[in-house]
N, C-alpha and C positions, 0 to 999 in steps of 0.2 A: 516503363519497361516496354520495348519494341516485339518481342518475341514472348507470349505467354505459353510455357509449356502445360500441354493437354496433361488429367489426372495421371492415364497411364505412360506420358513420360515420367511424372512425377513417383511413380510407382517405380519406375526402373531406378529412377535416382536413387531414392531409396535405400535399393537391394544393392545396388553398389557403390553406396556413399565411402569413401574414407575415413572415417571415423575413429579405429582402433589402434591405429598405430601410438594416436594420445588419450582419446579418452578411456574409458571400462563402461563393459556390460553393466549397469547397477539392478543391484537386486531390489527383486519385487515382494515386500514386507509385510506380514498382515499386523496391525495394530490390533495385536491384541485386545488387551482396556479397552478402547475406542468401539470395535465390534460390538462389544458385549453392550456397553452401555447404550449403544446407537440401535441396538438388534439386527444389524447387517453387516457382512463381508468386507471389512475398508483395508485396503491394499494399499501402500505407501510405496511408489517409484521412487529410488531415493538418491535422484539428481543431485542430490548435496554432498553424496561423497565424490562427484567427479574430481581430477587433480586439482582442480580450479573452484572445486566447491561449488560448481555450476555447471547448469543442461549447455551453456552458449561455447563452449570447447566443442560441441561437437561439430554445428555449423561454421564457426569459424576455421577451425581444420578443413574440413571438407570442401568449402570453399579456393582456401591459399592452396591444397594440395593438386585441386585444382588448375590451377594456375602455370601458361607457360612459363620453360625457366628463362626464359629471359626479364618476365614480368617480377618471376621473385628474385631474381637477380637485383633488379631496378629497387626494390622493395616493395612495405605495403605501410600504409595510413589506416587508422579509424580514430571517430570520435567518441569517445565512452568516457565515463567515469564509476564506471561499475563491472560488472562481470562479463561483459563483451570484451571490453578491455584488456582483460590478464587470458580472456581464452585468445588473443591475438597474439599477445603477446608469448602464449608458450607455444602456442603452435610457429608462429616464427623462429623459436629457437628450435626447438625438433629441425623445423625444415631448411636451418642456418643460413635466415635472411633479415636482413634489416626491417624491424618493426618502428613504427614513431604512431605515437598516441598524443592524442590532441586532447589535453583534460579540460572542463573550466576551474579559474582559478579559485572556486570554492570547495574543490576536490578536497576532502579529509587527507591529509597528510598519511594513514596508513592505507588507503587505498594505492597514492601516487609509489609510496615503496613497493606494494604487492608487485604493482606492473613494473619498476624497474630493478626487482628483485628476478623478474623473466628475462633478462637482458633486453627490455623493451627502451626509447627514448621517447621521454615524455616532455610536452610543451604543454603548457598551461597558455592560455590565453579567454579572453572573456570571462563574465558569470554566470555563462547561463551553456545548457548544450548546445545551441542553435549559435551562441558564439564561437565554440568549440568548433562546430558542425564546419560553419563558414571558413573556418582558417584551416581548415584540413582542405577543404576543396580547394583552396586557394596551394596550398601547398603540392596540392595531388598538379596541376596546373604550372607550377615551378619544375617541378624536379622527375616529373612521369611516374606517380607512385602509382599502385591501386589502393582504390579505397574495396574496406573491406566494410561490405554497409550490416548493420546489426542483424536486421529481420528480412528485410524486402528485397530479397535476391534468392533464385531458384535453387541455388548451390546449398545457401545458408539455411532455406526450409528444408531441402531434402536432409543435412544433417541432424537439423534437431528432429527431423519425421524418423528418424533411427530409432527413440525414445519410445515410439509406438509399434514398431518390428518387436524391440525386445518384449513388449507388455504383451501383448501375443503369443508370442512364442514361447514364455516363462508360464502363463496360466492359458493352458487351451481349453479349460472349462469355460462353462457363460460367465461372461463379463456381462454386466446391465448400462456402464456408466462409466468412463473416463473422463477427469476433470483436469483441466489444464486450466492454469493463469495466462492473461493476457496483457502484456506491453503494447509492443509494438506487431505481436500475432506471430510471427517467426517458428516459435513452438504448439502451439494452436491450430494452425495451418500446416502445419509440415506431420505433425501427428495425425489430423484430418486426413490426412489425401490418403493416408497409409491405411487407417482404421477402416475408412468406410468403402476402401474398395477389396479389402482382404475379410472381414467381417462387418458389415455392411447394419449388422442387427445392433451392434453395440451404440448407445449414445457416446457422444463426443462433447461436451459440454465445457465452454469457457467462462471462466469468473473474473471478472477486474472489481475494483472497489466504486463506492459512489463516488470519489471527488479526484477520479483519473479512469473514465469509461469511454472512451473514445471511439471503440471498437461497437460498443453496444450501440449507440448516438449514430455512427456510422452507416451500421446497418439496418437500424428504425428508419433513417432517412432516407435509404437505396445508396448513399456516396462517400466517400471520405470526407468528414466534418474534423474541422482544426478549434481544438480547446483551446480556448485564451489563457485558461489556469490548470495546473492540475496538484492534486496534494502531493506532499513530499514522500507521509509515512511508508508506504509501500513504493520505495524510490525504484525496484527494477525493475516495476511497469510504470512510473510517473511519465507517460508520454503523451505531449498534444495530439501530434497527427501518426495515424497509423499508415503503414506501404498500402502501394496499390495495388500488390497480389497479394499481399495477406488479406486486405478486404477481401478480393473478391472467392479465396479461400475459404476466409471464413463465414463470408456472407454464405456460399453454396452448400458447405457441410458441416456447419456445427449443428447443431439441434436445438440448442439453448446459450445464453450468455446469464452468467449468475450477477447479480451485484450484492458485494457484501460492504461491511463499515470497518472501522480500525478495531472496535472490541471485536469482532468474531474472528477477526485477523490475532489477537492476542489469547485469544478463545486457543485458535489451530495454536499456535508456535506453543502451548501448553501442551494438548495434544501429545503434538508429536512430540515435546520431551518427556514425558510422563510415563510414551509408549517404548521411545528410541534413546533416551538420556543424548539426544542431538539436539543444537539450539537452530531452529532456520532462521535466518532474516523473514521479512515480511512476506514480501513477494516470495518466497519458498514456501510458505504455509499457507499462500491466499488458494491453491486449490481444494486444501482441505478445506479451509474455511467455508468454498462456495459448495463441495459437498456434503457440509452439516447442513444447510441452509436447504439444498434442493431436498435432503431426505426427511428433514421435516416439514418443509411444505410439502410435499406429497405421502408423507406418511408411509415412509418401506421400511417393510420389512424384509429378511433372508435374504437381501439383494445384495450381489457380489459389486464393489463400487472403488472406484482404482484413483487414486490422490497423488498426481507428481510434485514430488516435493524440489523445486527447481534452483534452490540456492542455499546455500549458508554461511554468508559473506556479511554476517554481523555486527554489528558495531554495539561492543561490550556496554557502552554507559547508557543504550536504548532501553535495557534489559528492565531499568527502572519502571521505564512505562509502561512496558509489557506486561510484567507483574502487575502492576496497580491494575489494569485495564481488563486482565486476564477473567476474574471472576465477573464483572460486568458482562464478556463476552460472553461467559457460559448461562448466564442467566442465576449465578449462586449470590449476585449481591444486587441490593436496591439503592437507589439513592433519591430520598425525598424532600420535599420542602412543605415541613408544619408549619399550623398556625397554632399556638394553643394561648390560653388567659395566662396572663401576667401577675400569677397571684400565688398564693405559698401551695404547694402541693402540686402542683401541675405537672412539672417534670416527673414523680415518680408516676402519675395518675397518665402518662402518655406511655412510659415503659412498661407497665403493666399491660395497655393494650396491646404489646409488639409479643407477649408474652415471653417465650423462650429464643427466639432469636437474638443471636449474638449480637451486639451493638459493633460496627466496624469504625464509625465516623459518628461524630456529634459535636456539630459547632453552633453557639448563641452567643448575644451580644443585646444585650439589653436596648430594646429600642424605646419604646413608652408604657403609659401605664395599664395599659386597658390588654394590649396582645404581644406576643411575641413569634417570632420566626425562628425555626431551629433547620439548619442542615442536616440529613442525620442520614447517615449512611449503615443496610443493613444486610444478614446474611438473610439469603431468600433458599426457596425450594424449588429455585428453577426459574424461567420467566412469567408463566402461569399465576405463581405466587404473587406479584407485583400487583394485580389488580384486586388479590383478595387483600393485600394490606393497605391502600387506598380504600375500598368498602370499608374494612373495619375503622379506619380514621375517621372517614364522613360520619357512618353509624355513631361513634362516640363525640358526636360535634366537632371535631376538628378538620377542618379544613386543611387541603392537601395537593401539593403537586410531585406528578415521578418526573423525578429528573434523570431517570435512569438511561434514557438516551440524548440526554442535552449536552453537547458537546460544550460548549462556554463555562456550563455547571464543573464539569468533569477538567475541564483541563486549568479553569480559571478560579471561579467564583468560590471552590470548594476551599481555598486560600485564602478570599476575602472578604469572609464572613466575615460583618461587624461594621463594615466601615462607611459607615452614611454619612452625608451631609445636609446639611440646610443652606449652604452656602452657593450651590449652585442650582438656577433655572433652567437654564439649555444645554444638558449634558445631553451630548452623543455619544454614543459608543460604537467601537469598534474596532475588529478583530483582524492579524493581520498575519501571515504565515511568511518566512524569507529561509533561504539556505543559508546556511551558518557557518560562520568563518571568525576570523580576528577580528574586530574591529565592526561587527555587522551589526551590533546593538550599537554602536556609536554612529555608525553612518544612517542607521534607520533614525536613530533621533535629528540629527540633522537633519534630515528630510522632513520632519516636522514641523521644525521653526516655522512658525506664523504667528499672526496678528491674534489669532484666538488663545486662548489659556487653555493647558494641558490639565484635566482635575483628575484624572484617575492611569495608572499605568501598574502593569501585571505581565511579567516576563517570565517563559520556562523553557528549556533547552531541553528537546526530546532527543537526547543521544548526542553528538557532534554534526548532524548533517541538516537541520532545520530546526529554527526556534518557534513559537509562538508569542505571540503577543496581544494583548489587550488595553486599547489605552481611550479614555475618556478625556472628552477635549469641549469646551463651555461654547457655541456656535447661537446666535442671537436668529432667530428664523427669517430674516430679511437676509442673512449672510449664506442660507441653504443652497441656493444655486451656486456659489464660490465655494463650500466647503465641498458640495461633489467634484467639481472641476479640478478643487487641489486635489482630493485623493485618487483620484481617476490619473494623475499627474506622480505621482508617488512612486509607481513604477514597481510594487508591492500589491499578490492578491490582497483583497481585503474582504469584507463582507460585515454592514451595519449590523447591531445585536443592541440595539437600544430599545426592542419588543420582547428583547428577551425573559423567559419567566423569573430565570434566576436572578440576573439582574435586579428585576422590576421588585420582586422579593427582598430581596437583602441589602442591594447597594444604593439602587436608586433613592 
């Protein structure tokens, strides 16, 4: 970017963004429930009722409206497969100009309708954004579109910086604390510039998740750092590289960056329907989530503390995981890995020590004679409680591990209790994440065929937009330098789990 405009340009933007002609003021909510049980003030900005079901209507408008008319004459381009997407798309109809959206061809089929239900045209090309990304620029190069870039444009911050006029102007009491989710910073940065130069006392605080923090990584280093991976689950911030005035935005005035995991992301989206009977998508609930997080690490009280809730472009069959994940995130369920004697009475003499807690999960499989392993999943008294039910296990001689944060246990293993062999020496394992489409478990198998034998394989589809996987393959320890080369070659994140506890417990 040639030209960085100074904060109090960024201020005048602001005050005179375009914004209303499509999006709405959204009201600022107090969560009930959630107050009471947190013991502080949580306000809910509730970007998910925009027309679009998303905060990104407002930058994208403001941006095209922007725009001379000869430029929206010619039209406009973007690359999205998400909520940047249909605010391009409707703000191009409002402004009655030719939209083309560049999806990849792993786009869920009701997202591609949303944006062509705006009168938008959509091109699918490549699998990934970045292939997406590149055929829009090629196309912007053909035919003299503008590209209308997500985050990283002065126009696109000032309108989502709107988000932060309203939160002001709606509560002119103290605010302690506004929490914004982080993608690509666009909302973060644009709320920023507004917050700290109009009320300057208030924290500004950004949350992304551990396995898409780009922004945090960013700014630890002083520079924009480019992820090789990022996770899917919270796909409206899955972004490798952040802009370069969003960094330097949010490098100058955030105050904190939160990192939270997938359960206190299923933790919030509880939350907030429990308070609002509204479901968000992920990334709509990840600022709550990194606002439970910062108020119990520092333990506040009476503090007034503001959660934008940034989307709710959901995808119904996710709901499954959500639920399941949900009580993990709030710290209401446990999940262990005993050891106890393999002899008549054992099992009542381990439920007795769990005493009153409700049993959620319990899986065994007879291994030998002397011990067994049981999976057992329980209702807990918070997170607290997890290290008094580990004490009372050792206390009663049973040996014990919490798997209550082991992701492999949780998405995998909890399905494949039982299944040992003796048949294999050199089992590797390893975990693999891919965007989800037709035929994507068939082409990830193909990409496996090798020379090695395949001993163990464990498939779950979190929603339509990314599967997991875990699959055990027999690898000879002279063969170790060739089996990383092939998966490094795979063109699928992956990550070994052959140390894993769960594993090591029950399958290996």
């Amino acid at each position: 970017m040639n030209v960085r405009p100074s904060y109090s340009d960024y201020l005048i933007r602001i005050l005179t963004a375009s914004v209303y002609d499509v999006a709405v003021e959204t009201p600022l909510e107090q969560a009930r429930s959630l107050s009471g049980r947190l013991k502080n003030n949580v306000l809910l900005k509730r970007e998910d009722l925009q027309p679009v079901f998303s905060f990104k209507i407002r930058g994208a408008y403001n941006k095209m409206a922007k725009l001379p008319k000869e430029a929206l004459a010619n039209g406009v381009i973007a690359a999205s497969a998400g909520n940047h997407a249909q605010g391009v798309a409707l703000s191009a109809q409002r402004l009655g100009c030719r939209a083309i959206i560049v999806m990849p061809e792993t786009t869920p089929q009701i997202k591609i309708d949303a944006v062509k239900n705006r009168g938008a045209e959509v091109v699918l090309k490549g699998v990934s954004y970045n292939d997406a990304f590149d055929h829009a620029m090629e196309l912007v190069r053909q035919h003299g579109l503008t590209y209308i870039a997500p985050f990283d444009d002065p126009d696109v911050i000032a309108g989502q910086g709107t988000v932060g006029l309203e939160i002001v102007r709606q509560y002119p009491e103290t605010i302690d604390a506004v929490f914004l989710p982080i993608g690509g910073g666009g909302l973060a940065a644009g709320v920023a510039a507004f917050i700290k130069q109009v009320r300057p006392e208030i924290k500004v605080i950004g949350v992304q998740t551990d396995d898409s923090n780009c922004m945090k990584q960013s700014v630890e280093a002083g520079k924009v750092v480019h992820l090789k991976d990022v996770g899917l689950f919270s796909d409206g911030t899955a972004v490798k590289v952040v802009g370069e005035e969003t960094f330097r935005l949010c490098r100058d005035l955030l105050d904190d960056i939160i990192i939270v995991d997938t359960d206190a992301i299923c933790g919030a989206i509880k939350d907030i329907f429990d308070d609002t009977r509204s479901i968000t998508e992920p990334a709509g609930a990840l600022a709550l989530a990194g606002l439970k997080t910062y108020a119990a690490r520092n333990r506040l009280e009476g503090k007034t503390l503001v959660a934008v809730t940034s989307g709710a472009n959901m995808n119904f069959h996710r709901l499954r995981h959500v639920s399941e994940r949900s009580e993990l995130g709030e710290g209401n369920e446990g999940i262990f890995a005993v050891t106890i004697p393999e002899q008549p009475g054992s099992f009542r003499e381990f439920i007795n020590i769990l005493g009153n807690r409700n049993i959620t999960e319990f899986n065994y499989r007879y291994g030998d004679d002397k011990k067994a392993h049981i999976f057992v999943g329980m209702q807990t008294a918070g997170s607290h409680d997890l290290a008094v039910i580990g004490k009372q296990l050792t206390a009663a001689g049973l040996p014990n591990q919490d798997l209550t944060h082991n992701e492999i246990a949780k998405i995998h293993i909890r399905y494949m209790v039982g299944g040992r062999t003796d048949k294999v020496r050199n089992e590797r394992l390893i975990s693999c994440e891919f965007p989800e489409r037709p035929g994507a478990l068939a082409r990830f198998l193909n990409a496996m065929q090798s020379d090695w034998n395949m001993t163990l394989f464990h498939y779950r589809n979190h929603g339509a937009d990314y599967g997991r996987i875990l699959v055990g393959i027999d690898v000879p320890p002279s063969d170790d330098a060739a089996f990383v080369e092939f998966l490094d070659g795979l063109g699928y994140p992956y990550q070994e789990e052959t140390e894993n506890t769960a594993y090591r417990l029950f399958l290996a």
